[in-house]
C-alpha positions as CSV (number, residue, x, y, z in Angstrom):
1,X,-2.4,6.5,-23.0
2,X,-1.4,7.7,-19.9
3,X,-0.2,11.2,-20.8
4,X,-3.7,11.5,-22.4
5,X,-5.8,10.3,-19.9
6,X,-4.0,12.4,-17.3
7,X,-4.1,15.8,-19.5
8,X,-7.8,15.1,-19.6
9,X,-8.4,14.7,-16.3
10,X,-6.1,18.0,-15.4
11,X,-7.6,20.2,-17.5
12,X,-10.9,18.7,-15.9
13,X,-10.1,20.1,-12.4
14,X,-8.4,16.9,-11.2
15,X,-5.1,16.2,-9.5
16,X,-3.7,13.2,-8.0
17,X,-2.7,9.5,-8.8
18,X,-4.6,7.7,-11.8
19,X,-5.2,4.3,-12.9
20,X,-7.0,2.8,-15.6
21,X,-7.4,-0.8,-17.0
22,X,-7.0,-1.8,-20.3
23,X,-7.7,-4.7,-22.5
24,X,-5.6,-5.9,-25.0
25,X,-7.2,-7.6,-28.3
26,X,-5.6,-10.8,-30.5
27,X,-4.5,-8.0,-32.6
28,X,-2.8,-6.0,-30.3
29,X,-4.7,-3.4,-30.0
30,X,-5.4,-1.6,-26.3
31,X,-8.1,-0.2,-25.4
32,X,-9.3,1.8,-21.7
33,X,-12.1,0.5,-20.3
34,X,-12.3,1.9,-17.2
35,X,-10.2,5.0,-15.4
36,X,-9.6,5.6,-11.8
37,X,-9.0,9.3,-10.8
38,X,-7.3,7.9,-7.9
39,X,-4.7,6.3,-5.7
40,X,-5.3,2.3,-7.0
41,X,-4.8,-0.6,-4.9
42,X,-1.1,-1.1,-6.8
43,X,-0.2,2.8,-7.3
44,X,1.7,2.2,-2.9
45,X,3.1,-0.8,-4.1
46,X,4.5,0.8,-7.5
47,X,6.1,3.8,-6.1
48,X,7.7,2.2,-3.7
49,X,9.3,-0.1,-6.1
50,X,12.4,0.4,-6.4
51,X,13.5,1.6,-2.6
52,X,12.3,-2.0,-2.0
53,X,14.0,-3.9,-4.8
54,X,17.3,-1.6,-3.0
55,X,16.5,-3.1,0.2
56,X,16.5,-6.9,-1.6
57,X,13.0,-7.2,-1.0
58,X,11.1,-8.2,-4.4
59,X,8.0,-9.6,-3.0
60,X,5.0,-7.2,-1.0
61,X,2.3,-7.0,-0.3
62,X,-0.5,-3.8,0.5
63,X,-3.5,-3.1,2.1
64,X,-5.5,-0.1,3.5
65,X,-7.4,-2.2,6.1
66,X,-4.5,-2.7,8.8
67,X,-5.7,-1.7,12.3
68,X,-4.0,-2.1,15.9
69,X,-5.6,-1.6,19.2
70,X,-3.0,0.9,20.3
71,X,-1.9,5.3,20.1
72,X,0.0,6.1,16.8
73,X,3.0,6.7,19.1
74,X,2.6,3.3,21.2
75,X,2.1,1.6,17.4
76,X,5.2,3.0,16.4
77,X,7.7,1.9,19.3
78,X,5.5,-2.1,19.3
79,X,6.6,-2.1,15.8
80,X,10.2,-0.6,15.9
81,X,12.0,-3.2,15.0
82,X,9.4,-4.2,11.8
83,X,9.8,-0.8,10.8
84,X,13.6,-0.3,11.2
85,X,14.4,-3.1,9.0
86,X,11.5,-2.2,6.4
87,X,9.8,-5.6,6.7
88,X,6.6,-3.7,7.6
89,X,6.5,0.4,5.8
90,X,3.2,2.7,7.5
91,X,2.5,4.5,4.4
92,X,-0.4,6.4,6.2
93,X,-1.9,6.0,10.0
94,X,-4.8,7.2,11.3
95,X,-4.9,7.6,15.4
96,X,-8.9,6.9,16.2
97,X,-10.2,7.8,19.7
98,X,-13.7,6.3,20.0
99,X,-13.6,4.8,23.9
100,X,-10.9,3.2,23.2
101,X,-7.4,3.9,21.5
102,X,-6.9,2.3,18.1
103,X,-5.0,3.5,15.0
104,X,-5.9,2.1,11.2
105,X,-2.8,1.7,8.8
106,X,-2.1,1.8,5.4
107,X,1.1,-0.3,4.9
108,X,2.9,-2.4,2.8
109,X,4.7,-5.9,4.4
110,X,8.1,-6.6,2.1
111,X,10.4,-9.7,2.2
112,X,12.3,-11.8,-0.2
113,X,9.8,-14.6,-0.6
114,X,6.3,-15.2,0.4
115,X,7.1,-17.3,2.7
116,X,9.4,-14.8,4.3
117,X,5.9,-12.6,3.9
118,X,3.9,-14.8,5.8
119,X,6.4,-15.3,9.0
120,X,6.5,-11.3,8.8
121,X,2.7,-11.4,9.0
122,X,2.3,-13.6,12.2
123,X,5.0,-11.8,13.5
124,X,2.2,-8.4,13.4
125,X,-0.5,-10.6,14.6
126,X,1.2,-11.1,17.6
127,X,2.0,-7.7,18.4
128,X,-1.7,-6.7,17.5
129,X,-1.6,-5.7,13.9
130,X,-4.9,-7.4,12.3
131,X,-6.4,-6.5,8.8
132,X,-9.9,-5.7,9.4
């Protein structure tokens, strides 16, 4: 299905990440009911499987809607020690200048457990990492 779907959409002009979901009858029997010509919410989390399954860390968690009141290079050196041990990955950053100095994130938290997750988390919040 994917192959398919993805020749299609070449040969249509597109290039990029898809997705597409797909139901699954009592028979067995798939069927697409909706594509994404995309990046999807999971396609971060799935390409980055395996470096983080290396690094012992089997539970994550993405989003696109991280934000911190600070420059791109002032986010970097607050977060050094998050992002030196991988417990917090900056997939993309976005340095805003509207007043005042904020940068918006797309980044994936990993740990061994969710609680491990959820420390991690508070840990951000502290040093100004919210989701927004």
């Amino acid at each position: 299905m994917i192959a398919v779907i993805g020749e299609y959409a070449h040969q249509s002009g597109y290039f990029g990440a898809i997705g597409f979901d797909v139901l699954e009858n009592k028979d067995g029997e798939l069927f697409v009911i909706d594509t994404n010509l995309r990046v999807n919410g999971s396609t971060p989390l799935c390409l980055q499987r395996h470096a983080l399954l290396k690094l012992g860390k089997e539970v994550a968690k993405y989003s696109s809607d991280y934000r911190i009141a600070r420059t791109l290079e002032s986010t970097f050196k607050t977060l050094k020690t998050e992002l030196e041990s991988s417990d917090f990955i900056i997939l993309s950053a976005q340095e805003i200048n509207k007043g005042s100095d904020y940068t918006d994130i797309y980044g994936i938290i990993a740990a061994d457990s969710i609680q491990e997750i959820q420390s991690i988390e508070q840990k951000l919040q502290h040093k100004g990492l919210l989701i927004v």
